[in-house]
C-alpha positions in Angstrom: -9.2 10.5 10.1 -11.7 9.1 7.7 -11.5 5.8 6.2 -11.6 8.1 2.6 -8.7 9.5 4.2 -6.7 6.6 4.2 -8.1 5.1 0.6 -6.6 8.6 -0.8 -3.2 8.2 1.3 -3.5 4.9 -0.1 -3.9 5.7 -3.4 -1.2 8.1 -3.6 1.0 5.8 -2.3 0.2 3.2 -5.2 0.3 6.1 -7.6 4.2 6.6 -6.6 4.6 3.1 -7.1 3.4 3.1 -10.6 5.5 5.9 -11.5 8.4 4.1 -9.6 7.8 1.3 -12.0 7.2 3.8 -15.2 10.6 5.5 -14.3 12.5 1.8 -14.4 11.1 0.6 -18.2 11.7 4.1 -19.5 14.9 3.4 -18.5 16.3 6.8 -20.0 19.4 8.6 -18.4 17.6 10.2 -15.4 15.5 7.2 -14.5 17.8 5.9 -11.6 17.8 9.1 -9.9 14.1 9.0 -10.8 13.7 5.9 -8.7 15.6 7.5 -5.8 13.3 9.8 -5.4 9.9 8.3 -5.8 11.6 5.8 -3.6 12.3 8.6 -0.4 8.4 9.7 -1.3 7.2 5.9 -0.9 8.8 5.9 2.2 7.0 9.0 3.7 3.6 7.9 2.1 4.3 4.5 3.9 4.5 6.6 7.3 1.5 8.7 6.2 -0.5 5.9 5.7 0.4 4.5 8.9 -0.3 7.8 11.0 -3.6 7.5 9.1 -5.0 4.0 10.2 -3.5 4.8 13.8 -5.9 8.0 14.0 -8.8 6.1 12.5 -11.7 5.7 15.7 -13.9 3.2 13.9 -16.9 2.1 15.8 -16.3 -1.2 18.3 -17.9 -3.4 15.7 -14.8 -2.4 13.0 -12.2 -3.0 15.9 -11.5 -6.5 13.9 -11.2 -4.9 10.5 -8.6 -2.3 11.3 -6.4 -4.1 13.0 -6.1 -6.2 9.7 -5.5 -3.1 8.2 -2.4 -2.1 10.6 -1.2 -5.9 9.2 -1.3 -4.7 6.1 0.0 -1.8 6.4 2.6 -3.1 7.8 3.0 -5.8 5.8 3.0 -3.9 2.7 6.0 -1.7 4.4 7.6 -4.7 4.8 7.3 -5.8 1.5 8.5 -1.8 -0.5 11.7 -2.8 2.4 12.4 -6.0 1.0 12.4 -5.0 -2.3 13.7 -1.4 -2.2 16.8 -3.2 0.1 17.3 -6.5 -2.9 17.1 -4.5 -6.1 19.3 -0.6 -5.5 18.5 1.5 -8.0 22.0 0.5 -9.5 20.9 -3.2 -9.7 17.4 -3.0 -10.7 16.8 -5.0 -14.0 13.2 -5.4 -15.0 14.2 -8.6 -17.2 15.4 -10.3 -14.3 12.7 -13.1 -12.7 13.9 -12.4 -9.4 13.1 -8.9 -10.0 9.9 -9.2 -11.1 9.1 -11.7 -8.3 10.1 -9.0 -5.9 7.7 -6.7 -8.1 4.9 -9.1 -7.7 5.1 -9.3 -3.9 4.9 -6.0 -3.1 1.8 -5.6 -6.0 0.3 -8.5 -3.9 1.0 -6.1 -0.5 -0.8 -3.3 -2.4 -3.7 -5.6 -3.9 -4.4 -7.6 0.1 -4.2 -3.3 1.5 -6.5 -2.6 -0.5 -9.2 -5.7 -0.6 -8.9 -4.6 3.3 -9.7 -1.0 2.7 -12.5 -2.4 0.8 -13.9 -4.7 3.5 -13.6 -1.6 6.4 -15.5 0.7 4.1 -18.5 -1.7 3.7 -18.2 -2.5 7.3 -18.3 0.9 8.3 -21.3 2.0 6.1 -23.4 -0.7 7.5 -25.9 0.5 10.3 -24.7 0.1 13.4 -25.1 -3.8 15.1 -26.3 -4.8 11.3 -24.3 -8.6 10.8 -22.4 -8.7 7.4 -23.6 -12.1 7.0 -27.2 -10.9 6.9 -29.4 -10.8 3.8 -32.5 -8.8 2.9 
């Protein structure tokens, strides 16, 4: 598994979440049963993601960086649990500030993944024992 691998898992998996988001201000008479099911594919993006980083074999110099990934991995799958358990499809109300604070939270999840991704990839296209630290 590449770490372009896990950008695109990544990426699909933030892709559902915008459409999850979409589907709740349309708000139109399928969008519940919309959310449902973007909500099910989340899940097993969340688990694809996950198989991902746990098949990554980065050099030992990137050990630090992926486990910070598996945090946020995990932390983001914390976060889409949180939320997905507060605000049921039945309940969800994008005017509501606690519903929008839940929103935020897990955008912050997706945002700190992906700041992470960005570190490992630099890290990784270094040469090898080159220092981040170091200038030209």
């Amino acid at each position: 598994m590449s770490p372009e691998e896990i950008r695109a898992a990544a990426n699909r998996l933030r892709g559902l979440q915008q459409k999850a988001s979409l589907a709740v201000d349309r708000r139109d008479e399928e969008w519940q049963r919309a959310l449902v099911s973007l909500r099910r594919e989340i899940a097993s993006g969340i688990a694809d993601l996950s198989a991902a980083t746990r098949k990554l074999s980065p050099p030992e110099e990137a050990r630090p960086e992926i486990t910070a990934l598996d945090q946020h991995v995990s932390a983001l799958r914390r976060a889409l649990a949180l939320h997905q358990a507060s605000w049921p499809a039945v309940l969800v109300d994008p005017r509501q500030p606690d519903f929008k604070a839940s929103v935020a939270k897990v955008r912050g999840a997706y945002d700190d993944l992906f700041a992470c991704l960005d570190l490992l990839e630099r890290k990784l296209a270094m040469p090898p024992g080159a220092d981040a630290g170091q200038r030209d």
